[in-house]
Gaussian input, Z-matrix of N, CA and C with variables (Angstrom, degrees):
# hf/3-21g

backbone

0 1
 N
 C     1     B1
 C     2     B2     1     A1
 N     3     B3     2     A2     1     D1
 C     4     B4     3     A3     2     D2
 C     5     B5     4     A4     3     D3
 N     6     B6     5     A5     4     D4
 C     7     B7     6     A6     5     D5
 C     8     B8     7     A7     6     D6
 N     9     B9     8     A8     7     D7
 C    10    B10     9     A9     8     D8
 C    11    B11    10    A10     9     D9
 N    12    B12    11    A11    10    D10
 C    13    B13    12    A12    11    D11
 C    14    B14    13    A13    12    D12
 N    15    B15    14    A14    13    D13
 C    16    B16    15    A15    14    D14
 C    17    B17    16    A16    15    D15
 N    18    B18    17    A17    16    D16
 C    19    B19    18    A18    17    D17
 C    20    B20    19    A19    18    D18
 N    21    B21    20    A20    19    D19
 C    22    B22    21    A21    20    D20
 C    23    B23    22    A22    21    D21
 N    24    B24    23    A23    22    D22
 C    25    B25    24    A24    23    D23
 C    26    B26    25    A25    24    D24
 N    27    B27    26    A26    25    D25
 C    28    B28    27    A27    26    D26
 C    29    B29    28    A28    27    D27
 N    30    B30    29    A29    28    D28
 C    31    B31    30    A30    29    D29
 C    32    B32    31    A31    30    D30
 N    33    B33    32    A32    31    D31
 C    34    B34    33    A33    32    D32
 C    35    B35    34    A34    33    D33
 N    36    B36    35    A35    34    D34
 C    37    B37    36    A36    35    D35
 C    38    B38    37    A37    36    D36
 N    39    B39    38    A38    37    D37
 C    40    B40    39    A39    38    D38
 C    41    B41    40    A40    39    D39
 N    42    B42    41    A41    40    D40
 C    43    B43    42    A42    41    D41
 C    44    B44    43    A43    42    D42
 N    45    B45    44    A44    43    D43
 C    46    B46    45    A45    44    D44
 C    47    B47    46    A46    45    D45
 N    48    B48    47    A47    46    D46
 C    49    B49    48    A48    47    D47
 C    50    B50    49    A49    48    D48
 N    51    B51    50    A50    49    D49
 C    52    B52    51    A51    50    D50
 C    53    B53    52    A52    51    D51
 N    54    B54    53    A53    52    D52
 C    55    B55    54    A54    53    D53
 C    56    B56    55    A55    54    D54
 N    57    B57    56    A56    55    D55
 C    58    B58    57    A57    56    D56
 C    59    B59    58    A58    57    D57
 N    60    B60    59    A59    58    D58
 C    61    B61    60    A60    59    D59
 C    62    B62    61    A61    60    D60
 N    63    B63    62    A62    61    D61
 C    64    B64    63    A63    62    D62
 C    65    B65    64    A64    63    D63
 N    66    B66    65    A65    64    D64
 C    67    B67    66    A66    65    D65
 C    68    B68    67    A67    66    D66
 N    69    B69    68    A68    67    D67
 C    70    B70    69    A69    68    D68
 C    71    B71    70    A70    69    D69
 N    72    B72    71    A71    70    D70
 C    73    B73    72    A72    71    D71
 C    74    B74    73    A73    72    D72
 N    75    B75    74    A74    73    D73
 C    76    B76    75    A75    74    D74
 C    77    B77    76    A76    75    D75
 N    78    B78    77    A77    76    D76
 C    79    B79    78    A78    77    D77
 C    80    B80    79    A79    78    D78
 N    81    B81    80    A80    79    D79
 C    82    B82    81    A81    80    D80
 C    83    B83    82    A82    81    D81
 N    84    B84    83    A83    82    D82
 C    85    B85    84    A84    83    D83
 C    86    B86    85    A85    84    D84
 N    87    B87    86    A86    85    D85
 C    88    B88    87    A87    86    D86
 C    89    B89    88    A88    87    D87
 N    90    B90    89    A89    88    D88
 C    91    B91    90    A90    89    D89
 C    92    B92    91    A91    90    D90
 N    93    B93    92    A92    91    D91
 C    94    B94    93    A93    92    D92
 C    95    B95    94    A94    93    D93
 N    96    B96    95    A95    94    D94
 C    97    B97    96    A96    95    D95
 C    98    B98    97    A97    96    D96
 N    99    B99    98    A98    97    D97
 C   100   B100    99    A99    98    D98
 C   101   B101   100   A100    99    D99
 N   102   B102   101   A101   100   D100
 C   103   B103   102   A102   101   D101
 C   104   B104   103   A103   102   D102
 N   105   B105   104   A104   103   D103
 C   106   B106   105   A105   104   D104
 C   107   B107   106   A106   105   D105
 N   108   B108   107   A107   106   D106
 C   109   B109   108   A108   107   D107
 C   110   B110   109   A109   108   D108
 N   111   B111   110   A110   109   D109
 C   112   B112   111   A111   110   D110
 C   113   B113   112   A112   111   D111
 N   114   B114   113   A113   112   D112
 C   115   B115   114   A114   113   D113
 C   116   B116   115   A115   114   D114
 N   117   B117   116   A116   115   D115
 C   118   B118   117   A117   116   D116
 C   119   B119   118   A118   117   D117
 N   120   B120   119   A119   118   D118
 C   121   B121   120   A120   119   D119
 C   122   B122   121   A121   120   D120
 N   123   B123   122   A122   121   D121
 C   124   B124   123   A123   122   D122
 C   125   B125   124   A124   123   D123
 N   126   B126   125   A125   124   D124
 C   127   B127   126   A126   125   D125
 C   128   B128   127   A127   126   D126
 N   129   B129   128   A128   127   D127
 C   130   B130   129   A129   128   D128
 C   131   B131   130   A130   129   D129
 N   132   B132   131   A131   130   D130
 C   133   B133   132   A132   131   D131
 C   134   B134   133   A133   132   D132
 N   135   B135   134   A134   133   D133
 C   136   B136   135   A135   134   D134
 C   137   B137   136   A136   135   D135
 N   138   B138   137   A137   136   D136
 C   139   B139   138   A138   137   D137
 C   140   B140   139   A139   138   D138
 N   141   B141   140   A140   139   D139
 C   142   B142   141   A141   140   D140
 C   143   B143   142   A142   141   D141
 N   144   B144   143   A143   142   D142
 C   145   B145   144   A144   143   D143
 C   146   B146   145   A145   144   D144
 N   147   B147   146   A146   145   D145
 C   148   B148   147   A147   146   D146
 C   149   B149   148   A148   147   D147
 N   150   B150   149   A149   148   D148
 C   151   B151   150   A150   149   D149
 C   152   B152   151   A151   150   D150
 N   153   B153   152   A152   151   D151
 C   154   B154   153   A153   152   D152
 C   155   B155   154   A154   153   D153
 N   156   B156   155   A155   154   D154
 C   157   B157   156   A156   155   D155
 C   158   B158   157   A157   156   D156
 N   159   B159   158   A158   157   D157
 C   160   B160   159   A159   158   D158
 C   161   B161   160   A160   159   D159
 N   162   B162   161   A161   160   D160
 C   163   B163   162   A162   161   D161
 C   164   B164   163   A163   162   D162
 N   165   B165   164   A164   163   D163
 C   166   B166   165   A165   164   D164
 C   167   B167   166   A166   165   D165
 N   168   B168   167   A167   166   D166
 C   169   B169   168   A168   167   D167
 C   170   B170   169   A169   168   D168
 N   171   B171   170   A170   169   D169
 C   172   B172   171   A171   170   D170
 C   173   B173   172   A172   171   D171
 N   174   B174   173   A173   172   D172
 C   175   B175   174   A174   173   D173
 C   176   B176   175   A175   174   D174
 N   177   B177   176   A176   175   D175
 C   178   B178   177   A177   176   D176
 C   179   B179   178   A178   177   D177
 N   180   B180   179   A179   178   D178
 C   181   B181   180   A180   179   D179
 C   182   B182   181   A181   180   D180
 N   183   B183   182   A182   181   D181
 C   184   B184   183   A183   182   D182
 C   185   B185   184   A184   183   D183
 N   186   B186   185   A185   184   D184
 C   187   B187   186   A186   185   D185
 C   188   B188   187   A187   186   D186
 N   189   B189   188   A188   187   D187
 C   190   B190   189   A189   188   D188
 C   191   B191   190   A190   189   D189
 N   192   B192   191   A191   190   D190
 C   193   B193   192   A192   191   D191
 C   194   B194   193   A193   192   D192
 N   195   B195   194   A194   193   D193
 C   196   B196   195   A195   194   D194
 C   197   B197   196   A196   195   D195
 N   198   B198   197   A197   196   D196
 C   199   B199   198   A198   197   D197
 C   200   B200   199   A199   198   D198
 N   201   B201   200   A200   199   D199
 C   202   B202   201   A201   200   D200
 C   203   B203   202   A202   201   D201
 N   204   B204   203   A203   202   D202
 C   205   B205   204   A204   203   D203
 C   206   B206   205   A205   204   D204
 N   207   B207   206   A206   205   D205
 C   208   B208   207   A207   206   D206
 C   209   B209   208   A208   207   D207
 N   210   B210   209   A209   208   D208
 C   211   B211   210   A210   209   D209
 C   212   B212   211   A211   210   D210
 N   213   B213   212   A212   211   D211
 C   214   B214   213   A213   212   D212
 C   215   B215   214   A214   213   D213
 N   216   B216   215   A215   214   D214
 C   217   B217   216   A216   215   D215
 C   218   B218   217   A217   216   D216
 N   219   B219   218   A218   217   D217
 C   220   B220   219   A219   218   D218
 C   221   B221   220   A220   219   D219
 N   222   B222   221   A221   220   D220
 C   223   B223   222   A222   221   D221
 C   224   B224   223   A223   222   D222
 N   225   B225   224   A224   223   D223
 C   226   B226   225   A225   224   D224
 C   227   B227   226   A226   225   D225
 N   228   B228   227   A227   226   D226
 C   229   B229   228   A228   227   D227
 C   230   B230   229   A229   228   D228
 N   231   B231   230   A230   229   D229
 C   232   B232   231   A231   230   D230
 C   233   B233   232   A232   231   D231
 N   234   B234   233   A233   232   D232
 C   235   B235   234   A234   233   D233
 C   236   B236   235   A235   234   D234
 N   237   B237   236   A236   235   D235
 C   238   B238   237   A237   236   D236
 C   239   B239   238   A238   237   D237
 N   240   B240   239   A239   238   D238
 C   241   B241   240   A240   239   D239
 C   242   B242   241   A241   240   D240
 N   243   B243   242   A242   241   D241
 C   244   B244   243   A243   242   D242
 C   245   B245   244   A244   243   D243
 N   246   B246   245   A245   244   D244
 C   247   B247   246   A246   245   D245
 C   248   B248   247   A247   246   D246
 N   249   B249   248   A248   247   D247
 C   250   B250   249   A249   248   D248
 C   251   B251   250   A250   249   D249
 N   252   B252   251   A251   250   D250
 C   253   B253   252   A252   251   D251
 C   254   B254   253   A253   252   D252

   B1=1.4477
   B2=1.5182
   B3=1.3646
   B4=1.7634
   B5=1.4807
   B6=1.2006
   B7=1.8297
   B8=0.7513
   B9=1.3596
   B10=1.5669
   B11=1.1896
   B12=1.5052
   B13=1.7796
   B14=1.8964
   B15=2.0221
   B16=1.3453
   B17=1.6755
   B18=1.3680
   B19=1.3084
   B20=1.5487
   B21=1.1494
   B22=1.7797
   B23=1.7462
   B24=1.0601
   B25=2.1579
   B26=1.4054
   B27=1.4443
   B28=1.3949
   B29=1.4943
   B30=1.2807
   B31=1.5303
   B32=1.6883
   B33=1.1773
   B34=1.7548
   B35=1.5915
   B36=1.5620
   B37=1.0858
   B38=1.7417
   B39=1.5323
   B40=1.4664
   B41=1.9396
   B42=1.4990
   B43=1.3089
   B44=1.4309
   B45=1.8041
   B46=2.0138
   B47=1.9747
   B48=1.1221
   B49=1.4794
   B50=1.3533
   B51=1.5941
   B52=1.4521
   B53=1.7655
   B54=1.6298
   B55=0.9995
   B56=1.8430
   B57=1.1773
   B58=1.3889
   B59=1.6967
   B60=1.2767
   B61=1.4294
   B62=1.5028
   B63=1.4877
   B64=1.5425
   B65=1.2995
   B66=1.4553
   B67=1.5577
   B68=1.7731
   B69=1.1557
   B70=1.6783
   B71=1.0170
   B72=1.6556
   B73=1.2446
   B74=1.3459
   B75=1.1974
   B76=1.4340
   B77=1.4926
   B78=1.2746
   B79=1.5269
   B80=1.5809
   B81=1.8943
   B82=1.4825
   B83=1.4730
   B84=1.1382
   B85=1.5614
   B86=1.2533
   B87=1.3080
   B88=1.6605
   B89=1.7271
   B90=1.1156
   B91=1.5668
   B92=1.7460
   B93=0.9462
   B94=1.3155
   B95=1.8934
   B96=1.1912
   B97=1.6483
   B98=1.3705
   B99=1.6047
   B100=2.3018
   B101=1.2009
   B102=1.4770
   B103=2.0112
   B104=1.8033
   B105=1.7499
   B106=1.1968
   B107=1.4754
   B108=1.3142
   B109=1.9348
   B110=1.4397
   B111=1.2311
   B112=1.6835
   B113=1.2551
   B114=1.6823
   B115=1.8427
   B116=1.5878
   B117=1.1469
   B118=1.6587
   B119=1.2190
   B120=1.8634
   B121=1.0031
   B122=1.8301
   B123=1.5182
   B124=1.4701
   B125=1.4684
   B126=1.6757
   B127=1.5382
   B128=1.1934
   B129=1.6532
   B130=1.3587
   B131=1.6177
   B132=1.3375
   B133=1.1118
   B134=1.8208
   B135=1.2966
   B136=1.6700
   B137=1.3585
   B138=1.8009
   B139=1.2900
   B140=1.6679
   B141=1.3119
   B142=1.4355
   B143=1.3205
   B144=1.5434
   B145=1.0953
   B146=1.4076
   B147=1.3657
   B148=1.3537
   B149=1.9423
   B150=1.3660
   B151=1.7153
   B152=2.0371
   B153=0.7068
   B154=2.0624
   B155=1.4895
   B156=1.5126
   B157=1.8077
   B158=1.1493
   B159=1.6617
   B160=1.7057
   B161=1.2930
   B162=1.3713
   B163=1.0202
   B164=1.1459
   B165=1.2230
   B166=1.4849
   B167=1.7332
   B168=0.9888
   B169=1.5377
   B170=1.4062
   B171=1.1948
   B172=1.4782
   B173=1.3635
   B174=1.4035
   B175=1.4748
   B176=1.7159
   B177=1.3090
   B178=2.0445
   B179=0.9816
   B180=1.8388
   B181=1.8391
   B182=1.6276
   B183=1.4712
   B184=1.5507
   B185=1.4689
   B186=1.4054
   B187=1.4171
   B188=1.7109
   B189=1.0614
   B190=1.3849
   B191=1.8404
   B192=1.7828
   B193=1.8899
   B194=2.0188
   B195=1.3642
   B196=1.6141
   B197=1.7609
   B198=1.2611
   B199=1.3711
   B200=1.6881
   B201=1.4986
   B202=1.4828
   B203=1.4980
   B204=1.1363
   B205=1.4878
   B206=1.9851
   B207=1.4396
   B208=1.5430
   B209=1.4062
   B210=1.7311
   B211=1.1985
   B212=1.6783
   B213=1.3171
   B214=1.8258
   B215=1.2499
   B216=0.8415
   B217=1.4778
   B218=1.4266
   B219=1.0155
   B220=1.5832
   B221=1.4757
   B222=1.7233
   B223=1.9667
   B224=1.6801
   B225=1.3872
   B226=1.2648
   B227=1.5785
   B228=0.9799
   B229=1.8458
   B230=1.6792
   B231=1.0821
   B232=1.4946
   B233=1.5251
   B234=1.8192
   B235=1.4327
   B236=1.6114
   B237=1.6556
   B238=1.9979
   B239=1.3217
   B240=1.0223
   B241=1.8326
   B242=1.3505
   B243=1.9212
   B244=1.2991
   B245=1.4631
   B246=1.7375
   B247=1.1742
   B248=1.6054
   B249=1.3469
   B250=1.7563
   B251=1.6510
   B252=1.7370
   B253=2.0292
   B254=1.3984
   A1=109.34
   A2=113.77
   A3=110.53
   A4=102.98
   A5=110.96
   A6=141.21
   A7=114.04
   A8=112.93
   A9=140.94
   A10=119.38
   A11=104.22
   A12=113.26
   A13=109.35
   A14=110.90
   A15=90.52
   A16=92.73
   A17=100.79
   A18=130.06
   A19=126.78
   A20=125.19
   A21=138.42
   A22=89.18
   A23=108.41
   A24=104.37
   A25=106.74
   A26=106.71
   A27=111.84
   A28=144.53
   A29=99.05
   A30=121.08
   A31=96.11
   A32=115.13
   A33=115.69
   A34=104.28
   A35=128.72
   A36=105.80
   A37=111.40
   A38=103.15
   A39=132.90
   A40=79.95
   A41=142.88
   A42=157.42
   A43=94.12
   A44=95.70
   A45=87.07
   A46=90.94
   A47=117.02
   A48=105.44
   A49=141.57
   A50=86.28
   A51=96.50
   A52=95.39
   A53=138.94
   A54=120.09
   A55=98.07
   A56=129.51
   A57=99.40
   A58=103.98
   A59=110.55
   A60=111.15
   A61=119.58
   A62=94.05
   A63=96.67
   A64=121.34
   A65=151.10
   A66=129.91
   A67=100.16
   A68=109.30
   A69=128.83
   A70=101.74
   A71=113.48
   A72=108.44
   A73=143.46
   A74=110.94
   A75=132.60
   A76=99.02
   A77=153.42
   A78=141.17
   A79=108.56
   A80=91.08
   A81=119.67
   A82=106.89
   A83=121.13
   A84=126.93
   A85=121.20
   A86=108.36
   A87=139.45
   A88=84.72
   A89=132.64
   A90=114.03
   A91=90.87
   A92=133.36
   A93=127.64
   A94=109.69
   A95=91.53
   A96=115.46
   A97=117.29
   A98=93.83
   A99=91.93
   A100=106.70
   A101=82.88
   A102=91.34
   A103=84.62
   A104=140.82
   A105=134.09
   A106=108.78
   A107=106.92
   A108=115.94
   A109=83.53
   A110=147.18
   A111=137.85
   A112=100.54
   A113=104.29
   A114=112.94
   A115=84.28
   A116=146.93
   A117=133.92
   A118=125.50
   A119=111.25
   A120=136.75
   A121=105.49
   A122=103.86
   A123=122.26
   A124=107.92
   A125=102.51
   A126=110.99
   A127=123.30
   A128=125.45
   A129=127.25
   A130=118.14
   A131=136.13
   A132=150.47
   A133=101.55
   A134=99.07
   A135=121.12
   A136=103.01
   A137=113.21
   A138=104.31
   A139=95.39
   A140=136.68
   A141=156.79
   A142=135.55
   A143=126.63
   A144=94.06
   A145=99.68
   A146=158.43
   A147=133.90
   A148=96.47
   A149=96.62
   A150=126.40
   A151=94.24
   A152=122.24
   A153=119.10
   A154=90.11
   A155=114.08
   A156=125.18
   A157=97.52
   A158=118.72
   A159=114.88
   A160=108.37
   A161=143.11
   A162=146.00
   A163=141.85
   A164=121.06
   A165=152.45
   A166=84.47
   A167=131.24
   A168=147.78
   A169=108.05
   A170=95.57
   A171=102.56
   A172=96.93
   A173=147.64
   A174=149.13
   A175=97.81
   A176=110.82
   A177=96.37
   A178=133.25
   A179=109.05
   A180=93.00
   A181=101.18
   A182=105.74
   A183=85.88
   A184=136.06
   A185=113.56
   A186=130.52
   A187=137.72
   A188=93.19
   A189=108.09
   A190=94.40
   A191=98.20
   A192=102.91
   A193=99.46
   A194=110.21
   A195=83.07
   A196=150.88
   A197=105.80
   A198=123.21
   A199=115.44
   A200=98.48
   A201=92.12
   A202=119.12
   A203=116.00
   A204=122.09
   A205=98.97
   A206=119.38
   A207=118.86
   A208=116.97
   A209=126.22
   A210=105.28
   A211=106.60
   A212=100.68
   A213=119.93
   A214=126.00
   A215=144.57
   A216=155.48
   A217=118.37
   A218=129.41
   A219=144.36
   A220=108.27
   A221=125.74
   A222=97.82
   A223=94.05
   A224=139.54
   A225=139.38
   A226=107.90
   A227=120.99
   A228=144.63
   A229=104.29
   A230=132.95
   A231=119.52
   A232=109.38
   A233=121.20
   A234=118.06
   A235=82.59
   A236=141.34
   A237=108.70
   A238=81.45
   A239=89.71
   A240=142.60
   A241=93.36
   A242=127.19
   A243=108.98
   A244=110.15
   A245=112.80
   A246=116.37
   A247=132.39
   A248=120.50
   A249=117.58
   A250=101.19
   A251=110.74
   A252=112.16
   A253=102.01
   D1=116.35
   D2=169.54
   D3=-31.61
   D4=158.64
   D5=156.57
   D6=-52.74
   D7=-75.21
   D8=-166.74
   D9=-109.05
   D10=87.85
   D11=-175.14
   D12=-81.60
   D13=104.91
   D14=-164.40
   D15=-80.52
   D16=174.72
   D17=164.41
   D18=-59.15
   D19=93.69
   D20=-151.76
   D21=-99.16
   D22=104.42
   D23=154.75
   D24=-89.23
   D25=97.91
   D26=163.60
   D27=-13.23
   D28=-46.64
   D29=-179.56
   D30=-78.34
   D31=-88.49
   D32=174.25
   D33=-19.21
   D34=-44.70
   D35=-152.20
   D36=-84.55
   D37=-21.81
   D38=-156.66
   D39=-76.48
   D40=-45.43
   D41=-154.72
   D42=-76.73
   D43=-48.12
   D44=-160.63
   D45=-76.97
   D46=-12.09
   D47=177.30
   D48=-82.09
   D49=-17.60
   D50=-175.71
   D51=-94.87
   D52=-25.22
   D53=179.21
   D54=-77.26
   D55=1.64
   D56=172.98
   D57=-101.50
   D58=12.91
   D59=176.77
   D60=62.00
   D61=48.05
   D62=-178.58
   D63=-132.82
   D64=165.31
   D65=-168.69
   D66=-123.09
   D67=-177.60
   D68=173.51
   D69=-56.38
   D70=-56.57
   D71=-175.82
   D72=-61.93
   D73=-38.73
   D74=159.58
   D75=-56.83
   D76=-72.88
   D77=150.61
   D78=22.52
   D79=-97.96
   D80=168.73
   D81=-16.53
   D82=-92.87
   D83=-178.38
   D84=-17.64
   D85=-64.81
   D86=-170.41
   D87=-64.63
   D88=-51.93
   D89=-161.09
   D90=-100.66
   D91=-2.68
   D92=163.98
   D93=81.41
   D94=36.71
   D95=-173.16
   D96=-124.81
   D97=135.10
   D98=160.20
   D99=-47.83
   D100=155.64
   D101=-169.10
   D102=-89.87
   D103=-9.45
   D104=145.76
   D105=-28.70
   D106=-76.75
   D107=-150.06
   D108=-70.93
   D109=-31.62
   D110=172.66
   D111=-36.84
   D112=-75.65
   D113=-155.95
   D114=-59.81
   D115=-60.40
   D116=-151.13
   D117=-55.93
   D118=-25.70
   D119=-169.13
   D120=-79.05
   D121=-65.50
   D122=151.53
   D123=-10.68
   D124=-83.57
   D125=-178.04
   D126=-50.65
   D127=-5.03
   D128=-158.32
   D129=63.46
   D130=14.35
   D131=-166.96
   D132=-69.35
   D133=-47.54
   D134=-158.22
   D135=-138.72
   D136=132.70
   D137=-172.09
   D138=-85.37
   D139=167.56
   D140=164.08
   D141=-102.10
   D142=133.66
   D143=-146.08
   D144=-107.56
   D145=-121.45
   D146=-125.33
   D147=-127.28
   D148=-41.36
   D149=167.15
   D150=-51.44
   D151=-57.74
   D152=-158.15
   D153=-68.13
   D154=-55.81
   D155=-164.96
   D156=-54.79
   D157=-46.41
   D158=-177.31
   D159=-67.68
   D160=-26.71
   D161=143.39
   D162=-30.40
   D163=-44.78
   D164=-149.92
   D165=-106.58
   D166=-60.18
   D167=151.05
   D168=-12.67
   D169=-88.41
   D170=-153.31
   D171=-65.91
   D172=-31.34
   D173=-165.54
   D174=-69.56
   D175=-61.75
   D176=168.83
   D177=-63.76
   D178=-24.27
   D179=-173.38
   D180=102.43
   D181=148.10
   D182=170.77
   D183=-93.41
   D184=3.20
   D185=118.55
   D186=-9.27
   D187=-59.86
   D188=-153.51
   D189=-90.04
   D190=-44.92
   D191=-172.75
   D192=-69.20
   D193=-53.09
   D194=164.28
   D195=-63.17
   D196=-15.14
   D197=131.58
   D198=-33.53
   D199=-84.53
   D200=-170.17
   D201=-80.37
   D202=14.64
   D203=-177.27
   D204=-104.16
   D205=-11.10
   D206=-163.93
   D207=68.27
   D208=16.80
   D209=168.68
   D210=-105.44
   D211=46.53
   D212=150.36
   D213=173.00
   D214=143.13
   D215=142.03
   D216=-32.19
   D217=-31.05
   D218=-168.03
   D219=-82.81
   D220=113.83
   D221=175.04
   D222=-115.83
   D223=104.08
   D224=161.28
   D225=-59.45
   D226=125.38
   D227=139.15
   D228=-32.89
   D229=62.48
   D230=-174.86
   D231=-110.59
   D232=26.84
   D233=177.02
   D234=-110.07
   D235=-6.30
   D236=-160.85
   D237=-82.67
   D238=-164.58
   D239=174.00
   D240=-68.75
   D241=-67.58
   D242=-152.29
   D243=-87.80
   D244=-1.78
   D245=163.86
   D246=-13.85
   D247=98.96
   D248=172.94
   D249=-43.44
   D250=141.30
   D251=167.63
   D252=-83.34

């Protein structure tokens, strides 16, 4: 089980996912989890263990996880094409 279970806002996180064009499910897979214990985890329902967070991770970008983590306000697009480097 991770240590340090961060704090997921659902809504922010569901925003940074859909601009990277990606689903729960694809999540699930990638962390080798029900796409259930995903959303619970998300919700803070269920802590997760180190495999889902890397998951949960890598699917926004690190962009996208401080977004949904609240350490900003700001969500940059940094997977398109017209993406600024």
């Amino acid at each position: 089980m991770s240590k340090a279970c961060p704090s997921i806002e659902p809504h922010r996180f569901k925003t940074a996912l859909c601009l990277r064009r990606k689903t729960l499910s694809e999540v699930a897979t990638a962390a080798k989890a029900s796409l259930r214990h995903v959303v619970y985890v998300i919700h803070g329902e269920r802590p997760g263990s180190d495999r889902v967070y890397q998951a949960l991770r890598a699917a926004l970008g690190e962009s996208g996880w401080a977004f949904a983590t609240g350490q900003t306000d700001a969500l940059r697009d940094e997977g398109g094409d017209h993406a600024a480097a």
